[in-house]
Residue frames as qw, qx, qy, qz and C-alpha x, y, z in Angstrom:
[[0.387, 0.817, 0.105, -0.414, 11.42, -22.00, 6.90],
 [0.784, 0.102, 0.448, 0.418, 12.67, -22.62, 3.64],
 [0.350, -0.504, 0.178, 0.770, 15.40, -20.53, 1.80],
 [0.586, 0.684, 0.370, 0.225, 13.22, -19.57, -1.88],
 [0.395, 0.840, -0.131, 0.348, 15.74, -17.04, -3.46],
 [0.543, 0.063, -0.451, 0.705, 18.03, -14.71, -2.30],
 [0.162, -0.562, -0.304, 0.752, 18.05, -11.93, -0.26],
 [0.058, 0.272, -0.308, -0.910, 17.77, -9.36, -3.11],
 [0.185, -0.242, -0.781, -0.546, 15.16, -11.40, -4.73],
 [0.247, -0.623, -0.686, 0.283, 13.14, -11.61, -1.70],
 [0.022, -0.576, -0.288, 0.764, 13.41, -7.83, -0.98],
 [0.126, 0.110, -0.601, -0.781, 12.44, -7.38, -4.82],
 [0.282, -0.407, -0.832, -0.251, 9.18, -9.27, -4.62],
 [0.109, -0.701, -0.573, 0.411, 7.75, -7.11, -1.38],
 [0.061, -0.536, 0.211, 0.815, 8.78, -4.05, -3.50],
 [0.175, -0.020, -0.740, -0.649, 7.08, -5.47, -6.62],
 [0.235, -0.500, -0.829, -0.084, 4.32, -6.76, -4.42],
 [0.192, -0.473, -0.398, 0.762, 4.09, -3.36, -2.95],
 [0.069, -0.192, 0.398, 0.894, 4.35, -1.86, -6.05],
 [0.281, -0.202, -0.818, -0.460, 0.82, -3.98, -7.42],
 [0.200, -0.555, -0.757, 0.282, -0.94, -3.20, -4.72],
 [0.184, -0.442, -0.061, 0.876, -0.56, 0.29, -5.30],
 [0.214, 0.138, -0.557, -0.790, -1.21, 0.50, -8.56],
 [0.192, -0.246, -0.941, -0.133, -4.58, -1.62, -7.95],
 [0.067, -0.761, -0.530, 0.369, -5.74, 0.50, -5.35],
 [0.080, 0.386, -0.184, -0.901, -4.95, 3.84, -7.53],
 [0.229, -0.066, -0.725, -0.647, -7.23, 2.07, -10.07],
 [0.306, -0.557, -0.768, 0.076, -10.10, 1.34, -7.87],
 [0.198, -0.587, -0.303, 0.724, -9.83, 4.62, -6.03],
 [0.024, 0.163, -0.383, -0.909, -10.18, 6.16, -9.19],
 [0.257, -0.340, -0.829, -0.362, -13.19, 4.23, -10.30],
 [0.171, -0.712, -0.559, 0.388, -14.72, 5.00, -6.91],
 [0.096, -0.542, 0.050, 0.833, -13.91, 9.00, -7.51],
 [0.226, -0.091, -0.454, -0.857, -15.50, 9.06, -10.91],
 [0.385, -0.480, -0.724, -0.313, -18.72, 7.49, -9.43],
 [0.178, -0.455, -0.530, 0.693, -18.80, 9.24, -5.69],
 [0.037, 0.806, 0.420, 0.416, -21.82, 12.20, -5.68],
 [0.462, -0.866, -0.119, 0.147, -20.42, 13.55, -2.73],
 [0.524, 0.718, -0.241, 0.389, -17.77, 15.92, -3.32],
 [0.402, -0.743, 0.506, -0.174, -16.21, 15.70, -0.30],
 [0.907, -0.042, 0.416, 0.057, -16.12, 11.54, -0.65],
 [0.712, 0.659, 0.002, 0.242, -14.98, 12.19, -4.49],
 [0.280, 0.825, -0.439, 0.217, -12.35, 14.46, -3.23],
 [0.891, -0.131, 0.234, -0.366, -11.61, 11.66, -0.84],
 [0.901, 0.032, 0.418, 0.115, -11.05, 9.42, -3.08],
 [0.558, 0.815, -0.005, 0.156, -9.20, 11.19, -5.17],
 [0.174, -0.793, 0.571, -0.118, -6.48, 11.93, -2.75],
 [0.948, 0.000, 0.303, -0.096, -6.43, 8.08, -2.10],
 [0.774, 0.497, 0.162, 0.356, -5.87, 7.27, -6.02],
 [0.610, 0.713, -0.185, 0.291, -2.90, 9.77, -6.12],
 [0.434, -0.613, 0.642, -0.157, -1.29, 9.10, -3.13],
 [0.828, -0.164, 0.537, 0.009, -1.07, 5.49, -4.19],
 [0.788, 0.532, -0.088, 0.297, 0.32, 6.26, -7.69],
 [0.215, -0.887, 0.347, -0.215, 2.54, 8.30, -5.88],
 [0.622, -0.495, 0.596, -0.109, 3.40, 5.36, -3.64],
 [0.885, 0.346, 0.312, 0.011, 3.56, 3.32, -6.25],
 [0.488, 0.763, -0.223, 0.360, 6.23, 5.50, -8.60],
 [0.390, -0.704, 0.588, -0.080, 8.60, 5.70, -4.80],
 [0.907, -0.196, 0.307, -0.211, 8.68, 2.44, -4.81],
 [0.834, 0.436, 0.178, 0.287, 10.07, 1.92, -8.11],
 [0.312, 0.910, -0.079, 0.260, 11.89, 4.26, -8.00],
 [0.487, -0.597, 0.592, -0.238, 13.96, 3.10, -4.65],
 [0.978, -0.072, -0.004, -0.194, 13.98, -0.34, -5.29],
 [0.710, 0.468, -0.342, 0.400, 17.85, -0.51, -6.46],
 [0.004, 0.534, -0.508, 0.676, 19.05, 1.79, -3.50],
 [0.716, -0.380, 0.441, -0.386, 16.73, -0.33, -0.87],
 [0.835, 0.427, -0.340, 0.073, 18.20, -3.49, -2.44],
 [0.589, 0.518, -0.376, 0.493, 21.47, -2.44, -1.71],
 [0.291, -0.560, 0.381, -0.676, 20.90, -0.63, 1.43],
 [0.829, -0.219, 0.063, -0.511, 18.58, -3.81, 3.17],
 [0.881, 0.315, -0.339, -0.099, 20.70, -6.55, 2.22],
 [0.414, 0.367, -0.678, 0.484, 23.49, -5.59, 4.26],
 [0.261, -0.283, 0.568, -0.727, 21.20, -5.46, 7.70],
 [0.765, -0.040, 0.059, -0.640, 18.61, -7.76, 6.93],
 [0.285, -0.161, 0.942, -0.079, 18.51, -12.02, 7.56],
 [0.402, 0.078, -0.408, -0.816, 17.02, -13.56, 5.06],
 [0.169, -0.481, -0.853, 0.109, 14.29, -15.42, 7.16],
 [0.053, 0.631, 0.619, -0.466, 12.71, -12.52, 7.88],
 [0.173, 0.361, -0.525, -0.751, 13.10, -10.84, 4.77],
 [0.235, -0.079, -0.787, -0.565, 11.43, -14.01, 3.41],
 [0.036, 0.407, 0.758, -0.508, 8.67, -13.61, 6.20],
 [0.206, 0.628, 0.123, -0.741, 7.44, -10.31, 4.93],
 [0.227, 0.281, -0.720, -0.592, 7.38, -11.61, 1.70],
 [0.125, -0.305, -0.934, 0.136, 5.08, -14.50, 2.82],
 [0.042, 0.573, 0.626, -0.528, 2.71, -12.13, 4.70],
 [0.149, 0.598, -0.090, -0.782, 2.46, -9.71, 1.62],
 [0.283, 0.024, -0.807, -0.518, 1.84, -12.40, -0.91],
 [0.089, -0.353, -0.929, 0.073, -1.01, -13.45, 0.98],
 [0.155, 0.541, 0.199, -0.802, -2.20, -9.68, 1.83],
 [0.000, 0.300, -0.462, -0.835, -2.24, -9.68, -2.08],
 [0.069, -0.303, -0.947, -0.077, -4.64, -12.29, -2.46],
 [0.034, 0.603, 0.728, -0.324, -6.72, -11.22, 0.03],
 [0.029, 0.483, -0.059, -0.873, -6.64, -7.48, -1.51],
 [0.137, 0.081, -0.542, -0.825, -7.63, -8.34, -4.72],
 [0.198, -0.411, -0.869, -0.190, -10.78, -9.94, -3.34],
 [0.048, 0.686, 0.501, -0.525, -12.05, -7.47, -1.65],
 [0.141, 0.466, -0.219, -0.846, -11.29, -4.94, -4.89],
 [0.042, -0.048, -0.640, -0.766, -13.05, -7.25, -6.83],
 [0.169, -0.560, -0.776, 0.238, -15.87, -7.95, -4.68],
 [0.007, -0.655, -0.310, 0.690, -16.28, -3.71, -5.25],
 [0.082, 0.243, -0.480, -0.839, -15.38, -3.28, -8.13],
 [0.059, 0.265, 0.948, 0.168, -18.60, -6.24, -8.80],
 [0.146, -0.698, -0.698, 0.066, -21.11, -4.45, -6.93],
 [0.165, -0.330, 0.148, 0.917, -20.01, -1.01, -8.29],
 [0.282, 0.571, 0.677, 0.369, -23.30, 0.18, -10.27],
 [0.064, 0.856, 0.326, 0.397, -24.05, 3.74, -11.30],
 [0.094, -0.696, 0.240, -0.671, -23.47, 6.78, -8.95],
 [0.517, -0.295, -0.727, 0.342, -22.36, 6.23, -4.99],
 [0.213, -0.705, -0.087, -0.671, -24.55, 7.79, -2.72],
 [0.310, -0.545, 0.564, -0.537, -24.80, 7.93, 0.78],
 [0.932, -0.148, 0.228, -0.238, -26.74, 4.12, 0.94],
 [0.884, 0.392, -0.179, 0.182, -23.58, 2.45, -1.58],
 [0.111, 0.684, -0.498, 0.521, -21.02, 4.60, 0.31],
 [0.635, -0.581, 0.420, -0.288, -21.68, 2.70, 3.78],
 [0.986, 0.126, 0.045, 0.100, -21.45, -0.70, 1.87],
 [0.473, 0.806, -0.163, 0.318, -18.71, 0.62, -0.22],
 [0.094, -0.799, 0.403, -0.436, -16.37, 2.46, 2.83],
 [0.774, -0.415, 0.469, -0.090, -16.86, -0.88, 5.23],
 [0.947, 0.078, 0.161, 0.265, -15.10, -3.07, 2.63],
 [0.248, 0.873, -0.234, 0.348, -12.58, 0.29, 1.98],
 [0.386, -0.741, 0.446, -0.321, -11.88, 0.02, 5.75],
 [0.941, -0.105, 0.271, 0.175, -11.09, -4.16, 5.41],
 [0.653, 0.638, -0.166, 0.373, -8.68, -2.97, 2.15],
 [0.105, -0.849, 0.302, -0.421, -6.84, -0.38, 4.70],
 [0.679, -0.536, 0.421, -0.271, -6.78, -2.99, 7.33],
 [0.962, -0.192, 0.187, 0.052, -5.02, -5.36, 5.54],
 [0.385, 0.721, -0.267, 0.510, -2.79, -2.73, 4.10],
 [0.361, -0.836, 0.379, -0.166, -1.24, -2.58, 7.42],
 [0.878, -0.176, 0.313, 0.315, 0.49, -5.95, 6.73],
 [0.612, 0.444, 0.018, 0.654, 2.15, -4.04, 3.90],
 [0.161, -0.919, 0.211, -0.291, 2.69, -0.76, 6.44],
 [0.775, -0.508, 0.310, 0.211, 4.63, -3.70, 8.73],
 [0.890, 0.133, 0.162, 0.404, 6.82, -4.77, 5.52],
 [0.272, 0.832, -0.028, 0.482, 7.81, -0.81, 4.62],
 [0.404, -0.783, 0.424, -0.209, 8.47, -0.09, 8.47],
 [0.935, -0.117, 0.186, 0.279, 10.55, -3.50, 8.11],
 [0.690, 0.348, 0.210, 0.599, 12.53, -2.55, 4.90],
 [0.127, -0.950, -0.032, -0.283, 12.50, 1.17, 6.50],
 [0.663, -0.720, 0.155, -0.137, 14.28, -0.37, 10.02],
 [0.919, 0.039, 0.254, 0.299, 16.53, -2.62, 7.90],
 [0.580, 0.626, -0.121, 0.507, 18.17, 0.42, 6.07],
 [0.723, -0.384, -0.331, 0.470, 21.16, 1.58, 8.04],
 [0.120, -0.890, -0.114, 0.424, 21.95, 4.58, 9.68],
 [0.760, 0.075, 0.193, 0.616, 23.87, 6.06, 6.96],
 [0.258, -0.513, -0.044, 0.817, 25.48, 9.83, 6.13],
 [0.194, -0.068, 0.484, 0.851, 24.61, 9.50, 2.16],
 [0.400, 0.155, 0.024, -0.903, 21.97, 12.15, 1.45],
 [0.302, 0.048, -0.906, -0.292, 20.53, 8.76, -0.86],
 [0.261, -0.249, -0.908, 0.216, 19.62, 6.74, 1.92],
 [0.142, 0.358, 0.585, -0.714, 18.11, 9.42, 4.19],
 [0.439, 0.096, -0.237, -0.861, 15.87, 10.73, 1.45],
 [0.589, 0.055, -0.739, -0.323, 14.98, 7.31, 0.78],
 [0.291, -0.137, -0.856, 0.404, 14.02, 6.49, 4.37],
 [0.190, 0.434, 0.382, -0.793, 12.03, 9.51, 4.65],
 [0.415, 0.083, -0.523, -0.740, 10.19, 8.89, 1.33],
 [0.454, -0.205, -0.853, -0.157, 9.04, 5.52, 3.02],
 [0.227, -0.269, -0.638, 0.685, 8.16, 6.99, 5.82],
 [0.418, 0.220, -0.014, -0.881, 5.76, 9.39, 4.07],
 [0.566, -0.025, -0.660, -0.494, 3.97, 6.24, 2.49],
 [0.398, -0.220, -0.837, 0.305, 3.69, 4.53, 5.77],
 [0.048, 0.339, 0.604, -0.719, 2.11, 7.80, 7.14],
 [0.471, 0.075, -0.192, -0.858, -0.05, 8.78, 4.07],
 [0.362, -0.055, -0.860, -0.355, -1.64, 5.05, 4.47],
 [0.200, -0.435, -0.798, 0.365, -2.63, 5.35, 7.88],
 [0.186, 0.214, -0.121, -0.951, -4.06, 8.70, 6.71],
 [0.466, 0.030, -0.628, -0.623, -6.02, 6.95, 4.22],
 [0.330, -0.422, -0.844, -0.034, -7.59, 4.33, 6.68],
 [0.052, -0.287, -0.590, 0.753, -8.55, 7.28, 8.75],
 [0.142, 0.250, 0.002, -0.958, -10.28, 8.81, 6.29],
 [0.556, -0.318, -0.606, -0.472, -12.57, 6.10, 5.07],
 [0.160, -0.342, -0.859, 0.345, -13.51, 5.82, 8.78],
 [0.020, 0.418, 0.363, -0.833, -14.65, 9.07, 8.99],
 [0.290, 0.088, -0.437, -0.847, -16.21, 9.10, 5.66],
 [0.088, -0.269, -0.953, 0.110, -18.81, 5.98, 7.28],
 [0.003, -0.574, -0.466, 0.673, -20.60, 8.88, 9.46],
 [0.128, -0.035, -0.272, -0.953, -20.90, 11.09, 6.26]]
């Protein structure tokens, strides 16, 4: 495996590539929420789109303190692994948001919603390669005493559980 940056750079790119993925799906999740008829789906999707700015503003907001924190526990082959597997997630993400965003016409009703929710539930599913890189850069920060860190460990830890949230709930929106 070959060494592309450093350490800091690498952990800077899954945090930037985290950061775009977020902000992509808050923009799609929105789009879907102004067009859903079903208020339950709308509200839905609505949680979605502001959980992921959400996740999206942590992110940035941490990036200096997980930097610092990661660097000292992490090796930077597998640092530049997760980087690998999240630059390709990106790819594949943005095809599937445009592939909805394409076949996004008028109001979603219950027939656009099945279409709609099965390519929701691929998005989710390949968001778990970014859930692995957070629980990575989560496992990499070290036990430490300053208030800082722990907040910051338990902020990622609330993005790692509001995502699997989010794939639960477009399963269950299928059945609607």
């Amino acid at each position: 495996m070959d060494n592309i940056g450093t350490l800091e750079d690498n952990i800077l790119i899954i945090l930037k590539d985290g950061e775009y993925i977020e902000g992509e799906a808050a923009l799609l999740y929105g789009e879907l929420s102004n067009r859903a008829s079903d208020p339950l789906v709308k509200t839905v999707f609505q949680i979605i789109y502001h959980d992921s700015l959400k996740h999206k503003d942590v992110l940035t907001l941490v990036e200096d303190l997980l930097i610092n924190t990661v660097r000292m526990r992490a090796n930077i082959e597998s640092v530049i692994s997760q980087r690998r597997n999240l630059d390709a997630m990106v790819s594949q993400m943005m095809e599937i948001i445009k592939d909805v965003r394409n076949n996004m016409r008028g109001p979603i009703g219950t027939r656009e919603l099945k279409d709609i929710a099965k390519k929701l539930e691929r998005l989710e599913d390949i968001e778990e390669t970014q859930l692995t890189s957070y629980e990575f850069l989560s496992s990499a920060i070290p036990t430490s005493a300053d208030p800082r860190v722990q907040v910051t460990q338990v902020l990622i830890q609330s993005i790692i559980n509001d995502e699997k949230n989010h794939k639960d709930l477009l399963e269950k929106i299928i059945s609607l």
